[in-house]
Legacy VTK file of the C-alpha trace (Angstrom):
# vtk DataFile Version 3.0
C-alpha trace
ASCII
DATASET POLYDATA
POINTS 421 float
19.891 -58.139 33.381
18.884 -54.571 34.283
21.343 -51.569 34.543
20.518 -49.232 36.911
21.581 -45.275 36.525
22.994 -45.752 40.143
25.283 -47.877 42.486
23.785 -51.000 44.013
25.242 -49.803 47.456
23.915 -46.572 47.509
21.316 -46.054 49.992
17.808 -45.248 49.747
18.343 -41.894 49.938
20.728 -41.266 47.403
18.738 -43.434 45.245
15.575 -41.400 45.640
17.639 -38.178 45.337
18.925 -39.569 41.384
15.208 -40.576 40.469
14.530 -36.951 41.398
17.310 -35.364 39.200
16.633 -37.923 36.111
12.948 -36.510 35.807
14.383 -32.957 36.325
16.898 -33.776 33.383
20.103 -32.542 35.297
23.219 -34.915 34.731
24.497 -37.207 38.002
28.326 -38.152 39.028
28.108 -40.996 41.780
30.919 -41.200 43.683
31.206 -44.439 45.625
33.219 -44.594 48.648
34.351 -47.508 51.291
31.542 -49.181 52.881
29.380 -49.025 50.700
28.807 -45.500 50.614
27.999 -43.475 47.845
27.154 -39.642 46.937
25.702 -37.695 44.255
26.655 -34.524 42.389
23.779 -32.611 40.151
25.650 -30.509 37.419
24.221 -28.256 34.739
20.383 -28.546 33.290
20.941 -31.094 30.148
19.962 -29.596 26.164
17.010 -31.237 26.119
16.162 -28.794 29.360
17.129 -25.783 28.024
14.807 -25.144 25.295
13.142 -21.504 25.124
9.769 -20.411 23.248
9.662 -16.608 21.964
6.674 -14.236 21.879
5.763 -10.740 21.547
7.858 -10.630 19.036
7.850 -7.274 16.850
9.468 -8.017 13.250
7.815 -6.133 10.561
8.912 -2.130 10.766
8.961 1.177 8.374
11.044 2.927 6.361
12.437 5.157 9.137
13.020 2.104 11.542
12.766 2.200 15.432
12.636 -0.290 18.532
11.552 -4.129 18.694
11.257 -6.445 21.263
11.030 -10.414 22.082
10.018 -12.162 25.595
11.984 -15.009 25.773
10.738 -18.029 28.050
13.180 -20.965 29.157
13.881 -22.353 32.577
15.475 -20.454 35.262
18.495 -21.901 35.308
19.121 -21.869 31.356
21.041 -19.200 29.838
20.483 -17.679 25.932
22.278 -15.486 24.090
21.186 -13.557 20.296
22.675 -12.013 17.625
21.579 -10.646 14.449
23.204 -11.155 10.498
22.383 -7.615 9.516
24.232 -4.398 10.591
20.926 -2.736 10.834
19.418 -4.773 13.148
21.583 -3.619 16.782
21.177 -4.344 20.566
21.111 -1.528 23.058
22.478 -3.497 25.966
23.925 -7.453 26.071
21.502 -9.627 24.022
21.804 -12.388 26.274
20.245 -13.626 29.346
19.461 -16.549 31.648
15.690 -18.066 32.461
12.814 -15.584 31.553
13.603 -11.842 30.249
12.905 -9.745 27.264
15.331 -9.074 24.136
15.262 -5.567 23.063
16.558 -4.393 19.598
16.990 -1.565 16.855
16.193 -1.090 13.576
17.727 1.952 12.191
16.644 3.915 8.812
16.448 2.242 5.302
18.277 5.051 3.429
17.116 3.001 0.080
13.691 2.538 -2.101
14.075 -1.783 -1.571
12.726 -3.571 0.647
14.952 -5.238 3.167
15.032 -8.464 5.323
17.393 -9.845 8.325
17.019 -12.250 11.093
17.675 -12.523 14.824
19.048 -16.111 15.930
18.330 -16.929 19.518
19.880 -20.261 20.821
19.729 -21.300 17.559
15.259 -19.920 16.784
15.681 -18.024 14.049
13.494 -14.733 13.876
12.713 -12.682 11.048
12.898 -9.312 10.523
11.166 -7.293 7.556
11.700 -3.187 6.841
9.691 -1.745 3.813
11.205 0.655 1.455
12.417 4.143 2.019
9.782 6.772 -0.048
10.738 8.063 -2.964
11.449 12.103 -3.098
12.610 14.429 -5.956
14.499 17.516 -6.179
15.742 19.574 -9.061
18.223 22.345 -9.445
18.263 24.659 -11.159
14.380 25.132 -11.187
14.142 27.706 -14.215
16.188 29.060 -17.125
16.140 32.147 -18.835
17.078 31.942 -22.562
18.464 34.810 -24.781
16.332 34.699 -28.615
19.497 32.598 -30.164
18.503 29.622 -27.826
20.810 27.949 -25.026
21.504 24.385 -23.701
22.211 23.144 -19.994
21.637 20.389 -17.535
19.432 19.959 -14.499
20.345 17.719 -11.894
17.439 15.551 -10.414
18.371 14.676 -6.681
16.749 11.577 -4.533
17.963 8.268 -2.449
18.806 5.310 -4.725
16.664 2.734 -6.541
14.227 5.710 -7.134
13.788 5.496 -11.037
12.346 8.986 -12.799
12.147 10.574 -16.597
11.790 13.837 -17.932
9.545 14.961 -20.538
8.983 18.621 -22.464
5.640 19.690 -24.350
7.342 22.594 -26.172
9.338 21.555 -29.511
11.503 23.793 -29.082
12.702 22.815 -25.939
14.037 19.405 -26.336
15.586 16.798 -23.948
18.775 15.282 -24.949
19.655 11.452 -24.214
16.083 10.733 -23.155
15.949 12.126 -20.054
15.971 8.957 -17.779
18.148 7.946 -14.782
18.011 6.415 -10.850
18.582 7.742 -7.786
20.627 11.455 -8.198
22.038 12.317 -11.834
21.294 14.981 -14.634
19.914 15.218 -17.969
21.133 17.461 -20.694
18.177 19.722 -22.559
18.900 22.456 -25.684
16.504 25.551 -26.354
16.134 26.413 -29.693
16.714 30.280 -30.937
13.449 32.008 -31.539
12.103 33.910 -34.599
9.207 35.562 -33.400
8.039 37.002 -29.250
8.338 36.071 -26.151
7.236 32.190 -25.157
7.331 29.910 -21.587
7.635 26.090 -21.905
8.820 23.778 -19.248
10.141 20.422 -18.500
8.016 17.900 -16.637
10.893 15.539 -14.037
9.598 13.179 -11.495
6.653 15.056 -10.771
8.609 18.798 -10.956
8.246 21.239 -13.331
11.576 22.799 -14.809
10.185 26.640 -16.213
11.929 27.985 -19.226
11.346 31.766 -20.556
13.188 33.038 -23.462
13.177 36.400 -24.701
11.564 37.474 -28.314
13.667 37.930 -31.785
15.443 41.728 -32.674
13.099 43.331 -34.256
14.822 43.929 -38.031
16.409 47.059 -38.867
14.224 49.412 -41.738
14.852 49.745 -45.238
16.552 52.762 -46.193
14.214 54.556 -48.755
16.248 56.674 -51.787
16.184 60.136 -51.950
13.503 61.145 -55.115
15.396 63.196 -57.773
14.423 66.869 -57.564
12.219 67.837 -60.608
12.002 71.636 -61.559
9.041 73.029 -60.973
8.112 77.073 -61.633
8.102 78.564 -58.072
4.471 79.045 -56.816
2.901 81.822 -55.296
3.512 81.019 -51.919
-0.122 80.686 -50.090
0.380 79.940 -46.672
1.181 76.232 -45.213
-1.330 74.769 -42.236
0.883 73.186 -39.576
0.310 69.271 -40.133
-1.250 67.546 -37.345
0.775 65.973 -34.728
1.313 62.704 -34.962
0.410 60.004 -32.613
2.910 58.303 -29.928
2.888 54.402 -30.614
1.980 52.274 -27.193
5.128 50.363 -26.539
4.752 46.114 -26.308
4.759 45.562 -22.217
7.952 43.286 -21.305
6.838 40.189 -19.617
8.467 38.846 -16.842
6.389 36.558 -14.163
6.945 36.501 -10.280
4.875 33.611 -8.798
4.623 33.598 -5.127
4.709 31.220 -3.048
6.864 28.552 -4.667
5.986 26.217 -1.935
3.439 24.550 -0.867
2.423 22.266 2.258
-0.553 20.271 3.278
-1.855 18.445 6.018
-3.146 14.874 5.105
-6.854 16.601 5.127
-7.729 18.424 1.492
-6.854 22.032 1.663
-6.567 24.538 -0.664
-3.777 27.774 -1.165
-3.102 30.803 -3.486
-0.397 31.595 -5.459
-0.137 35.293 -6.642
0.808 35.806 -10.440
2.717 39.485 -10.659
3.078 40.678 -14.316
2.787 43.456 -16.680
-1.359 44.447 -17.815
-1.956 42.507 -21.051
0.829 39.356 -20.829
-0.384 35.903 -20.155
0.065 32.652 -18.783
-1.008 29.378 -18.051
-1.360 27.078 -15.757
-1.138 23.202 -15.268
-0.924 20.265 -12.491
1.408 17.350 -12.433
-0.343 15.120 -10.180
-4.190 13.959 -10.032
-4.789 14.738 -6.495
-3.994 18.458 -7.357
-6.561 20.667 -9.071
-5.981 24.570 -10.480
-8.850 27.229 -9.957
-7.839 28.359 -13.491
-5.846 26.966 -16.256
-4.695 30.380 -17.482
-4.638 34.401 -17.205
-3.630 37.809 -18.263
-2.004 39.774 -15.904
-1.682 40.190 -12.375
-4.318 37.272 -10.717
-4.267 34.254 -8.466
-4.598 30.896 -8.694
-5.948 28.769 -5.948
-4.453 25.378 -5.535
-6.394 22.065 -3.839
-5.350 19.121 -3.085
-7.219 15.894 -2.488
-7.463 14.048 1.262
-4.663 11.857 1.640
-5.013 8.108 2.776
-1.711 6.609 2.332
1.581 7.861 2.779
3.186 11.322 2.326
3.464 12.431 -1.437
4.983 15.046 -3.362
3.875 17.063 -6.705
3.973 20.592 -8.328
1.967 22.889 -10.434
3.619 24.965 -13.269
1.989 28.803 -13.169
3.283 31.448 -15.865
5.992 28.911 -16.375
7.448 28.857 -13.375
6.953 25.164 -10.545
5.380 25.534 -7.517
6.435 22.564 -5.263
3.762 20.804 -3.306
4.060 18.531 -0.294
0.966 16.784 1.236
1.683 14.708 4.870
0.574 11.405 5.889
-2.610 10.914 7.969
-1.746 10.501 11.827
-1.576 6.979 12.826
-4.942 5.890 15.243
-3.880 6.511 19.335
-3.023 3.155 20.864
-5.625 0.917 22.381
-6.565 1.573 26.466
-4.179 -0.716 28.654
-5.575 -4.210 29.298
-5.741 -5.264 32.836
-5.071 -8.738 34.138
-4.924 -10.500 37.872
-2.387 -13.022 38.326
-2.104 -15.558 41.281
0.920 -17.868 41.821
4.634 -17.912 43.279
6.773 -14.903 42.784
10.537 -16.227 41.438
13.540 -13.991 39.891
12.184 -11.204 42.594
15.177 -8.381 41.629
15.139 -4.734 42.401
15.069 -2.728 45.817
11.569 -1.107 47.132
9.399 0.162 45.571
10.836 -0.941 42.279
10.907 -4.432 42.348
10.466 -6.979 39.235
9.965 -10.690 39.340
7.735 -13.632 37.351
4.990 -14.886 38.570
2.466 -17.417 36.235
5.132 -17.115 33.904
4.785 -13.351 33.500
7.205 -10.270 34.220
5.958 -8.283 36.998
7.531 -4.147 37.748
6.077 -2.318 41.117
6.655 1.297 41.263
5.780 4.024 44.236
2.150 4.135 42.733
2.223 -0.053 43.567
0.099 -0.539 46.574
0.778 -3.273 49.044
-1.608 -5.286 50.297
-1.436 -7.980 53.357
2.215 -6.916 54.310
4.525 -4.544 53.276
6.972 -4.226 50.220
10.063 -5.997 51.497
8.686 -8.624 52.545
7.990 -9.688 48.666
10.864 -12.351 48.019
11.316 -15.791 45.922
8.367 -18.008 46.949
6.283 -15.933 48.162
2.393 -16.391 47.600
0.532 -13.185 45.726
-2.077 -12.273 44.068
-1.438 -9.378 41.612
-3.482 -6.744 39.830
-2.053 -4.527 36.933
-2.298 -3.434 33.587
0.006 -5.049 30.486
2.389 -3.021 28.532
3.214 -3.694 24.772
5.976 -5.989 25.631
3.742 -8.183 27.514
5.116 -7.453 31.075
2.813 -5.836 33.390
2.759 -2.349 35.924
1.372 -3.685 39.422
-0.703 -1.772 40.303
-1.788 -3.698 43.662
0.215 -6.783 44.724
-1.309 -8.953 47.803
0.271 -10.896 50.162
-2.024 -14.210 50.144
-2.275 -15.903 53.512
0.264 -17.486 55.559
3.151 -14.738 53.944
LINES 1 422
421 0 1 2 3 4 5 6 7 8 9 10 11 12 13 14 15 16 17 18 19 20 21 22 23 24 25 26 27 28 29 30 31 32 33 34 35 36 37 38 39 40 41 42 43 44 45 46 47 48 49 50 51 52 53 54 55 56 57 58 59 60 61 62 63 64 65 66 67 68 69 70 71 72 73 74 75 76 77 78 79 80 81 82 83 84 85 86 87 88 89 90 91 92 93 94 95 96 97 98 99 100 101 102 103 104 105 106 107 108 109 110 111 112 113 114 115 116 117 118 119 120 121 122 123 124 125 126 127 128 129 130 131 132 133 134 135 136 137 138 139 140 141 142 143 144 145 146 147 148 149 150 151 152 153 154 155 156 157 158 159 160 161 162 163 164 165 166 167 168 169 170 171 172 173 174 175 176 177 178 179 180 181 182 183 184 185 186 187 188 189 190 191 192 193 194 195 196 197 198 199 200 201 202 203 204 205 206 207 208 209 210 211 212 213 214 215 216 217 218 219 220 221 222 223 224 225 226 227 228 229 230 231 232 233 234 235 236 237 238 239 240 241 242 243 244 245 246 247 248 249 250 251 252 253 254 255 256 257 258 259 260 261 262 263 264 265 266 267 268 269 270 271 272 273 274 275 276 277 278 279 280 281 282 283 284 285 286 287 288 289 290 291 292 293 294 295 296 297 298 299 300 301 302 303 304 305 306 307 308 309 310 311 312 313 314 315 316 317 318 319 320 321 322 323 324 325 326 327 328 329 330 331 332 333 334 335 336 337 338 339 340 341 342 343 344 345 346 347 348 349 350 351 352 353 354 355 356 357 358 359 360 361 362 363 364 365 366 367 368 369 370 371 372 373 374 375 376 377 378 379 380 381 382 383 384 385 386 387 388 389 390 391 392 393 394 395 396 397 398 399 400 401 402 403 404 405 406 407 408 409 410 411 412 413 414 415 416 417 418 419 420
């Protein structure tokens, strides 16, 4: 025997009214009355209903973060709410909804060099969201020493985000790096400077990139050896004949002192190559040299002797923004190259839609509603065609012309009344 989903009594009516709400998935409550009566109650759309698709979904961002965005498509009368299992990953107003609308979200700054993933859950649709690593960056302090001829020691503190790994190395012997000179994220290394026998030298330390100048002074000259007085022999007392004045003697040059000033100590670029001077100011006669951390910066000289320049290029850049130095007359020059400008964003597309307008929202001329399934916004540039703005309302008929924005909704920019509305 068959069971059907509805009283035997009810009447043709009600019967046609359940077939309806069956096929539409909604849940029925007869209620059967005297006589052989009945009436139906449709209640909320069943699970099976409710069941939303996402696109335009924006998951993959930088290291410095910024806005995403999901269109969400379900029935009308189905609700959705989101949330998201990462504290970087924020909504700016209630992530929840009901029928078609669009999820917006933030992702703020990764503040570390890893990598990071989360996930948005919608209704139960998980969505995945990526953020690459934060660039590595390097400071030191201090950036020089000056050593006295019996040698020194100190420390220099490296400073950058963490999980950014670097090492310091020296080219001098005398100028050695205690501990080896390794470490992650912000944290010193120890170094020692050896006394000096003989002039004035330069070395430096190369750290992540950076060059860490070192100048320490020559040895004391030593103090002469006293020479004994000769004991006086007699001698018979000549006829004096006079004595020609002895010639004067000469004034020895004195050894120049030399100090450096480079100038600047900075350096920027754009992500073009590009080229800059750095002035050398010393005493006539004491030299230098010069060297470059990094391949994609070259040195018009390698060394000098006395006051000169040095012009430094750098190399087109193609990737992202990177760091280096050059060491002149012992002494780092930092230099900072930028990224290339991202490419402008593609023209607007335009696209015609024709259908019935539903979820119409808004007062004139800013109105929004769906129609084929898409998010429609007029503004005060929206013309009107076939009647005027208010009389746009659920069901009616249009055509509409406009151009799609990156979250897949689209700017009217004519909407016409078809005929008959």
């Amino acid at each position: 025997m068959k069971h059907h989903p509805f009283p035997s009594s009810a009447s043709p009516a009600v019967r046609l009214a359940s077939f309806a709400a069956i096929a539409l998935g909604l849940s029925i409550v007869f209620i059967v009355a005297g006589c052989g009566s009945a009436s139906t109650s449709l209640v909320s759309p069943t699970a099976n209903k409710c069941q939303i698709s996402v696109t335009g979904f924006t998951g993959t961002f930088g290291p410095s973060g910024g806005n995403g965005s999901a269109t969400i498509a379900t029935s009308r009368d189905c609700s959705w709410t989101a949330s998201a299992d990462s504290p970087w990953i924020t909504f700016p107003s209630p992530a929840q909804g009901q029928g078609e609308g669009t999820l917006g979200f933030d992702v703020s700054a990764n503040q570390v060099a890893a990598a990071r993933s989360g996930a948005i859950t919608v209704n139960g649709q998980k969505l995945t969201v990526t953020q690459d690593a934060a660039p590595c960056r390097f400071q030191i302090s201090p950036q020089s020493q000056h050593a006295t001829a019996g040698g020194t020691s100190g420390t220099v503190t490296v400073s950058t985000i963490d999980g950014c790994a670097w090492s310091a190395s020296s080219a001098a012997p005398w100028l050695t790096i205690v501990g080896g000179g390794r470490g992650t994220g912000t944290a010193s290394f120890a170094y020692n400077v050896a006394g000096n026998a003989g002039g004035e030298r330069t070395g430096s330390i190369s750290v992540a990139g950076l060059g860490f100048a070192v100048q320490q002074d020559a040895a004391a000259a030593p103090a002469p050896t006293p020479v004994p007085d000769p004991i006086p022999v007699p001698t018979p007392t000549p006829t004096p004949t006079p004595t020609p004045a002895p010639p004067p003697t000469p004034t020895p040059t004195p050894t120049p002192t030399c100090t450096y000033l480079v100038s600047p100590t900075t350096l920027t670029f754009d992500a073009v190559a590009g080229a800059a001077t750095v002035q050398v100011t010393t005493a006539t006669g004491c030299t230098w040299q010069a060297t470059s951390s990094a391949s994609w910066l070259t040195l018009s000289a390698s060394s000098g002797s006395g006051a000169g320049t040095v012009t430094v290029s750098a190399a087109e850049n193609t990737g992202a923004a990177r760091s280096g130095s050059v060491t002149i007359a012992g002494q780092a020059v930092a230099v900072d190259q930028a990224a290339p400008a991202p490419p402008p964003p593609p023209p607007p597309s335009t696209v015609t839609l024709n259908g019935t307008a539903f979820n119409v929202s808004g007062r004139c001329p800013s109105l929004s509603f769906v129609i084929s399934g898409t998010t429609v916004t007029t503004s005060s540039s929206t013309t009107f065609v076939g009647g005027p703005c208010k009389n746009l309302d659920n069901g009616s008929l249009l055509t509409v012309d406009g151009t799609v924005n990156a979250s897949g909704t689209v700017d009217a920019i004519r909407v016409t009344f078809q005929k008959g509305h």
